[in-house]
C-alpha positions as CSV (number, residue, x, y, z in Angstrom):
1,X,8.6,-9.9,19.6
2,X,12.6,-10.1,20.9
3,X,13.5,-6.6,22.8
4,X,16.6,-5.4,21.9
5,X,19.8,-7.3,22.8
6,X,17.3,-10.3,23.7
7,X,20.1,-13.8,24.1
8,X,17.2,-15.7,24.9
9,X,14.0,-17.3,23.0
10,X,11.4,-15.2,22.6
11,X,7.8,-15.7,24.4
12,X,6.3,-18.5,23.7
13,X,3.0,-18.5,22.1
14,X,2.4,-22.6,21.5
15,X,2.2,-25.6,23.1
16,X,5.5,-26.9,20.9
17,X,7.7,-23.9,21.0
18,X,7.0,-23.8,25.2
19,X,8.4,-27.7,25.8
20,X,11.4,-26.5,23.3
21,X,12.0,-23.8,25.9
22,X,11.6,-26.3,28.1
23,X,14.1,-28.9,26.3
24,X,16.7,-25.7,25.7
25,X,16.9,-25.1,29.9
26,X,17.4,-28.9,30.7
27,X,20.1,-29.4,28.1
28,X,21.9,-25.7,29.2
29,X,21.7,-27.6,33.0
30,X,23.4,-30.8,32.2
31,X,25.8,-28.8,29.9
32,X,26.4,-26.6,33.2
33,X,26.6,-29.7,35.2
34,X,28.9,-31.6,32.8
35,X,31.3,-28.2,32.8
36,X,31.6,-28.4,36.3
37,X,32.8,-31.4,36.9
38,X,35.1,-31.4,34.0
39,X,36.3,-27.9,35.0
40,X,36.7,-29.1,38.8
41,X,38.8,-32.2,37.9
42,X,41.4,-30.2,35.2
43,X,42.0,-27.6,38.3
44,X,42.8,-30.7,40.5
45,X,45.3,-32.3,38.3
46,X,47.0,-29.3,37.4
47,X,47.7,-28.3,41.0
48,X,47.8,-31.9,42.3
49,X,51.6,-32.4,43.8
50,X,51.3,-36.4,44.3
51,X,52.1,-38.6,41.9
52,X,52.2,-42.5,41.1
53,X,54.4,-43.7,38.7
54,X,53.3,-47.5,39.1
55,X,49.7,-47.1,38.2
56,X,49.3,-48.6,34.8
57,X,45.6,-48.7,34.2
58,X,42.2,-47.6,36.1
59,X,39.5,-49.4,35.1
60,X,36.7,-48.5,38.0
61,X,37.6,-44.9,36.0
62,X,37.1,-46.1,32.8
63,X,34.1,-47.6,33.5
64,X,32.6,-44.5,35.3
65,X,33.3,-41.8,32.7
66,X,32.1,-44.4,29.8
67,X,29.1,-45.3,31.4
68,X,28.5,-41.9,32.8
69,X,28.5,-40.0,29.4
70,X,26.3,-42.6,27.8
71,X,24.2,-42.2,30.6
72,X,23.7,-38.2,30.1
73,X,23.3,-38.6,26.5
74,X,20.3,-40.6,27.3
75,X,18.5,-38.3,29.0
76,X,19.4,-35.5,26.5
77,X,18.1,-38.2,23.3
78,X,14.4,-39.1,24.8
79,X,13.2,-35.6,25.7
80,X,14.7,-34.5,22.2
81,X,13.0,-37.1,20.1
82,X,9.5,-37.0,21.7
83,X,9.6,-33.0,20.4
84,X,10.5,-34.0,17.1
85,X,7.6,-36.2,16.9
86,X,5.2,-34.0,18.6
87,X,6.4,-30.9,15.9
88,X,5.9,-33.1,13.0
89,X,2.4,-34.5,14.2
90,X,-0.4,-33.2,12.4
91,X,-3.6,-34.9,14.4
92,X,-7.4,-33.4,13.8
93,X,-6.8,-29.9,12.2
94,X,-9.3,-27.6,12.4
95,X,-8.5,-25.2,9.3
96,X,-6.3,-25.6,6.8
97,X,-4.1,-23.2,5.0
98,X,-1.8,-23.4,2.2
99,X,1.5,-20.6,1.7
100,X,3.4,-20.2,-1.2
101,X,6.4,-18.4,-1.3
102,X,7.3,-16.0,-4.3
103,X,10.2,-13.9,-5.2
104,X,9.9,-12.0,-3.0
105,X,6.2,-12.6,-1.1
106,X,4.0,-14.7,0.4
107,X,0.8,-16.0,-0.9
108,X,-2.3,-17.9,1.5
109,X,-5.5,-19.6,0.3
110,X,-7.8,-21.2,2.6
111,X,-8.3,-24.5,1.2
112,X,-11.6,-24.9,3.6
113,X,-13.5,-21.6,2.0
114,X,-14.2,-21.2,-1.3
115,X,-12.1,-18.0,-2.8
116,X,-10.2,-16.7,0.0
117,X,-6.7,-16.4,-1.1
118,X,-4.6,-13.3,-0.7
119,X,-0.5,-11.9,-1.5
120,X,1.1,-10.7,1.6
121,X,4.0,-8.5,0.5
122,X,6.3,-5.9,3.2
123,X,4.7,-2.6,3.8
124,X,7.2,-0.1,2.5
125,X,8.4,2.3,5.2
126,X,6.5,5.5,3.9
127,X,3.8,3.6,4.6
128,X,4.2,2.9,7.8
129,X,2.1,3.7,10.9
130,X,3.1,4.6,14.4
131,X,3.8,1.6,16.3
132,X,4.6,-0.6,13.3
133,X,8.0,-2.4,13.1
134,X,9.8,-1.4,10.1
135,X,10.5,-4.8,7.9
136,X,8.4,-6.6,9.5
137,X,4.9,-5.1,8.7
138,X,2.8,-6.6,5.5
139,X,-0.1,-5.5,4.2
140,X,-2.0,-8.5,4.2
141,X,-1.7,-10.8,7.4
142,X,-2.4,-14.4,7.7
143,X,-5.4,-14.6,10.3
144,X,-5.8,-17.9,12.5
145,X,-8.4,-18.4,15.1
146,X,-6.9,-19.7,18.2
147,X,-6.6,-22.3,20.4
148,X,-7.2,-24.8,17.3
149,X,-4.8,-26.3,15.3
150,X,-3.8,-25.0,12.3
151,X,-2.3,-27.2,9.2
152,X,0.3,-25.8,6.9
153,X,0.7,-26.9,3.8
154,X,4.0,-25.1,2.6
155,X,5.5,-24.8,-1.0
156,X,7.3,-22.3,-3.3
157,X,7.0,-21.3,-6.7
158,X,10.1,-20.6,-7.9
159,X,13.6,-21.0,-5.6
160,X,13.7,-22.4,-1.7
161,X,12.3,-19.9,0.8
162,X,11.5,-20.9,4.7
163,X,8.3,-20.2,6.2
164,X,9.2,-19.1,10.0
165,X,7.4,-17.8,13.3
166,X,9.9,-17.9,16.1
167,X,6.9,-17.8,19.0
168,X,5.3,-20.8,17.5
169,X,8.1,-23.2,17.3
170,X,7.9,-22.6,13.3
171,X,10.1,-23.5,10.7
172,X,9.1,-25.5,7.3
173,X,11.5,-25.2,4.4
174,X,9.5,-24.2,1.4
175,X,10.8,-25.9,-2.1
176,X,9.4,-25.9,-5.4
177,X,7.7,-29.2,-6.6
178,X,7.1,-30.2,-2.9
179,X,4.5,-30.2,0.0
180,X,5.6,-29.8,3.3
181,X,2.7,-30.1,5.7
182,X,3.5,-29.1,9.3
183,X,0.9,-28.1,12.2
184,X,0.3,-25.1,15.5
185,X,-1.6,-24.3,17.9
186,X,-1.9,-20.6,19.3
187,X,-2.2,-20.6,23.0
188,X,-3.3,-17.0,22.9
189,X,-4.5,-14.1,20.6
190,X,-1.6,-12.0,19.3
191,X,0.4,-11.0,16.8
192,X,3.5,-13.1,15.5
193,X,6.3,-12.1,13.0
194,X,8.6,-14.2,11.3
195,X,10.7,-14.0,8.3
196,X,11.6,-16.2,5.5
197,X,14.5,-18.6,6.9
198,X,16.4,-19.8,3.6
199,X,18.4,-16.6,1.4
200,X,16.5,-17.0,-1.6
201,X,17.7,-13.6,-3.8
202,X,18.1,-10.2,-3.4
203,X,15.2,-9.3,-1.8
204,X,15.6,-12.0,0.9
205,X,15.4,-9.8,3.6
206,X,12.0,-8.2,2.4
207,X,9.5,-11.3,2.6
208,X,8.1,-10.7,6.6
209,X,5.5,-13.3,7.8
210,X,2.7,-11.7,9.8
211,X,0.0,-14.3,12.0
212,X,-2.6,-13.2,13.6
213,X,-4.2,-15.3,16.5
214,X,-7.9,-13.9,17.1
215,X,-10.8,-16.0,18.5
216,X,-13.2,-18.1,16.6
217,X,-16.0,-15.9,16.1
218,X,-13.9,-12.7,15.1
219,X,-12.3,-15.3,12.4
220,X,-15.5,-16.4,11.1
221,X,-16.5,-13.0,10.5
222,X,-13.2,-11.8,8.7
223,X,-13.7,-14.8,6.7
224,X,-17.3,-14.1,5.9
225,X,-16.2,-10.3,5.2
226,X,-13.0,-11.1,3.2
227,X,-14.5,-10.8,-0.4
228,X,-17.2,-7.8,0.4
């Protein structure tokens, strides 16, 4: 969860969302870097007092801030594109679970096990407990057992929504008509909120996403104990 006033990214919690940490502090250093320089050669001209009115053209200059620029957008492209890959790379799941988004809720069935399927709406504020974050609560979370990957199949059933967990590096547009598949891995057990991503009606802001990271065996049992 951000604290208050929180500018940066929140904790991460998967193997994606920490190299996109990662990939966000090496692009802010070049950026910082790039600055710099820039910054440093604007002061110099403007205070510089020499000046050659029979230079006509530069072309070691030229050269450098062409070659330079291409240069740094290299090293900003390769790291970028190797975590688009990796987010979109869905290898050996280990449990599969399909979300639907509603106006205005979210529905999960795990496609591995026969009749689990649940609605996960916002817990209204009188119902509340101490300790809960208002607007954020549900009263039905999605439980994942950790340190396995997790496919998401992702739809809707009526107008766009976004299915969306900050910590895990999450964010699948869900549309109507259409799959989108996307996969996580939790590094650790926890609890990770999220909120639908897309403004989808009046009640956009009332759709919270709740996952909950336990380990294996406390998921098998939940599973075994969700229909009793």
């Amino acid at each position: 969860m951000p604290n208050w006033g929180q500018l940066a990214f929140q904790d991460a919690a998967s193997p994606v969302m920490l190299q996109l940490i990662s990939f966000h502090d090496h692009a802010l250093l070049v950026l910082t870097l790039v600055l710099t320089v820039v910054g440093y050669a604007m002061v110099v001209l403007m205070f510089n007092k020499y000046l050659n009115r029979y230079i006509l053209e530069a072309q070691t200059v030229e050269t450098v801030w062409t070659i330079l620029p291409a240069l740094i957008l290299l090293v900003l492209a390769l790291p970028s594109l190797r975590i688009l890959y990796v987010t979109d790379e869905v290898s050996q799941p280990s449990i599969t679970v399909k979300t639907i988004g509603h106006q205005w809720y979210w529905s999960y069935e795990y496609t591995d096990f026969l009749n689990v399927e649940m609605d996960s709406y916002m817990t209204p504020t009188d119902d509340l407990m101490p300790g809960d974050y208002r607007l954020l609560e549900v009263d039905n979370r999605m439980v994942v057992p950790m340190k396995l990957e997790v496919r998401m199949l992702i739809t809707a059933a009526d107008v766009i929504h976004s299915w969306t967990i900050p910590a895990l590096g999450v964010k699948v547009d869900a549309v109507p008509g259409r799959l989108n598949q996307i996969g996580f891995t939790t590094m650790q057990p926890g609890i990770f909120y999220g909120q639908c991503s897309e403004i989808c009606g009046a009640n956009h802001s009332f759709m919270p996403i709740v996952v909950e990271a336990i380990n294996t065996s406390s998921f098998m049992k939940w599973i075994t104990n969700f229909n009793k």
